[in-house]
N, C-alpha and C positions, 0 to 999 in steps of 0.2 A: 504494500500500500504506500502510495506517496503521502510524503508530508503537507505542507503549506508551503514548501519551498521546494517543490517538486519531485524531492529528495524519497526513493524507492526506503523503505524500511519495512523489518521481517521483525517476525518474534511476535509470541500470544503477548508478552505484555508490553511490548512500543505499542503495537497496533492498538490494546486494547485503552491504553493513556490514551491514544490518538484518538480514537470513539470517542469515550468518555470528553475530553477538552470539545471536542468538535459537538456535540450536542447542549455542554454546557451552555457555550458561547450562543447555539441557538435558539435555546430557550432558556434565557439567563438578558439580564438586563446588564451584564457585565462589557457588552459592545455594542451598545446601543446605538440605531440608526435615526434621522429624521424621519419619525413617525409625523408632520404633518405633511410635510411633503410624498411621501408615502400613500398618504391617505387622501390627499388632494388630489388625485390623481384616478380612487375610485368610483366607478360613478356608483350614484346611488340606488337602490333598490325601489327605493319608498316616494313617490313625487310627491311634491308638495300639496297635490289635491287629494292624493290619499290618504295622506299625514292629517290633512283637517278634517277629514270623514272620520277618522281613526279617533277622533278627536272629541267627534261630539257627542254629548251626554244623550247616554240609552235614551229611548222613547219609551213610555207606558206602553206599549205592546211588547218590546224588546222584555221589558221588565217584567211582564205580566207573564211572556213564554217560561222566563229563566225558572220562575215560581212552582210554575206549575209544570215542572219536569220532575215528576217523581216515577216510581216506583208504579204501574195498574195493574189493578187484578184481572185476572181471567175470567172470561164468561163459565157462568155455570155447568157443572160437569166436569171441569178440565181444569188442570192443576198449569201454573208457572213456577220454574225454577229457574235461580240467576245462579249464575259460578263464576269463579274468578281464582285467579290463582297470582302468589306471591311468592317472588326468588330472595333469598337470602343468602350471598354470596360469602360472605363472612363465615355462614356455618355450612357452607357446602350443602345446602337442599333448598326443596322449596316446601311451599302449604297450601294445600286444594278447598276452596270453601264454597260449600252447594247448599242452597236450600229450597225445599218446596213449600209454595202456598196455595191454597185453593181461594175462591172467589170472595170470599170476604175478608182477606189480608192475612188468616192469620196459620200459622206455620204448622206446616204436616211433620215435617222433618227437616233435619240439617247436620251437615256435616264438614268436620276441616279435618283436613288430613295430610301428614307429613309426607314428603317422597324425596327421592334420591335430587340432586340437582339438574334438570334440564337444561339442552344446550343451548337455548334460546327463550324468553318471554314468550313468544308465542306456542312454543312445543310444550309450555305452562300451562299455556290455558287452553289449547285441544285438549291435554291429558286431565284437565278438569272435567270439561264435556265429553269425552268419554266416560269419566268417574260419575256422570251426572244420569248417565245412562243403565251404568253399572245398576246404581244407586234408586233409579226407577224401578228396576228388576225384583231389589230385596225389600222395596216396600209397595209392592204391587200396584203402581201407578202405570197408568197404558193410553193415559191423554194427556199430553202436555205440549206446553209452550215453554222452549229453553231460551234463555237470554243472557248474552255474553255481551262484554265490551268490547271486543277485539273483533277490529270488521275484515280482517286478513282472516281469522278460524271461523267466522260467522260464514261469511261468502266461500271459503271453501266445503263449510258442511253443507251448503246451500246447493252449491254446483250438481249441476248432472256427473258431468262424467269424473274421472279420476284426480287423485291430489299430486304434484309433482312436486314437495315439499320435502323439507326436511322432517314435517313434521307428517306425512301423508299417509302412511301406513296406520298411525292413529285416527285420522279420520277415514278412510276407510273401512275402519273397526268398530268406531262410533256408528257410522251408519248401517254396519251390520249388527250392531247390539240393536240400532231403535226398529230393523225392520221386525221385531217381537212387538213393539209399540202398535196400539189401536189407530192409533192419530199423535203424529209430533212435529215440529216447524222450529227451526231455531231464528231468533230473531237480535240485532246489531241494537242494544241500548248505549247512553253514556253510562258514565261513570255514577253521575246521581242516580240514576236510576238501577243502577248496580251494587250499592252500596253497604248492604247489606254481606253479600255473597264477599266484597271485597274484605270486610272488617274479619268473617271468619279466615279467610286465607290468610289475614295479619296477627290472627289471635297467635300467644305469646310460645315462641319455638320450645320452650322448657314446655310444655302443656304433652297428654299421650302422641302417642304416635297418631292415631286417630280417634277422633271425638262424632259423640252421633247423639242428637238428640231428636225425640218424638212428642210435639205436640207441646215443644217448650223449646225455649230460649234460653241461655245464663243472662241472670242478670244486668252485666256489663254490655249487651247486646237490646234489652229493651227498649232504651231511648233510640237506637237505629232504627228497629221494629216501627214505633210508635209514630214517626217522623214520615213513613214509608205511607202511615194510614192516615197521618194529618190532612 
């Protein structure tokens, strides 16, 4: 590898001083360039008439949407479950959290569950939506509506044909567990309206390996509940 002075140099540790110094220097304010001049130069993203639109204070409709983005029930007969899944890189896994409601808001079952680390957020939250499925099976549910935040595993459970993913072999799976299902649709919520499903995915990594409850909530989850049916 050459130096800076175009000087050939061998050896694991010249070479590896020479990385180390050459990284430094570029992300290090130790050789600092004219950053306005730098930046004068790029144009901007944002024009000035988007920057004032960007700008101005919501309107009572705007306001009135943001409000009323919660959590609905399902029509009669047929249950909703949300799931969500959270990576925790630190402890090497993640946490699956699913729950079913029927049509007056209030919780059939629920569950969060620990698993080995996934190699991506979205292969998180397919292997929730299959878990959601699983999950249908062992409480004999065979109508539902499933709702995820993620519109990359939503639209591919959706698809006709095949998943070419890294995560595709799961959904695949998934939709061979719901064709046991009566009637199921999976449906793209935000996060508000997720909210629920998300807090058990976050519930505390020291807790069982998997937690399951029937026709109840832990406490620390009621005011999400209650929020859900405000």
């Amino acid at each position: 590898m050459r130096d800076g002075n175009r000087v050939w140099q061998e050896g694991d540790e010249v070479v590896s001083a020479m990385l180390v110094n050459f990284y430094s220097q570029l992300f290090s304010s130790s050789n600092p360039y004219d950053l306005d001049q730098i930046l004068s130069g790029v144009q901007p993203m944002v024009s000035d008439d988007v920057r004032a639109d960007l700008d101005k204070p919501s309107s009572s409709k705007e306001i009135s949407q943001a409000l009323s983005t919660r959590w609905s029930p399902p029509p009669v007969g047929t249950y909703k479950t949300n799931f969500d899944a959270a990576i925790f890189y630190e402890l090497h896994c993640a946490r699956l959290g699913v729950v079913y409601r029927d049509h007056s808001g209030q919780v059939i079952a629920a569950l969060s569950q620990r698993i080995g680390l996934p190699h991506t957020v979205e292969m998180a939250k397919a292997l929730a939506a299959r878990r959601v499925m699983e999950f249908a099976r062992e409480i004999s549910i065979f109508d539902v509506i499933l709702e995820g935040d993620c519109l990359r595993v939503v639209q591919a459970l959706n698809a006709s044909g095949g998943c070419n993913t890294l995560y595709g072999h799961i959904v695949n799976e998934t939709k061979r567990l719901g064709a046991v299902l009566r009637h199921y649709s999976f449906q793209h919520v935000g996060r508000d309206e997720n909210k629920l499903a998300h807090c058990l995915a976050r519930r505390a990594i020291s807790s069982a390996e998997t937690d399951v409850w029937v026709e109840d909530l832990l406490g620390d989850l009621d005011d999400v509940l209650q929020s859900d049916l405000s």
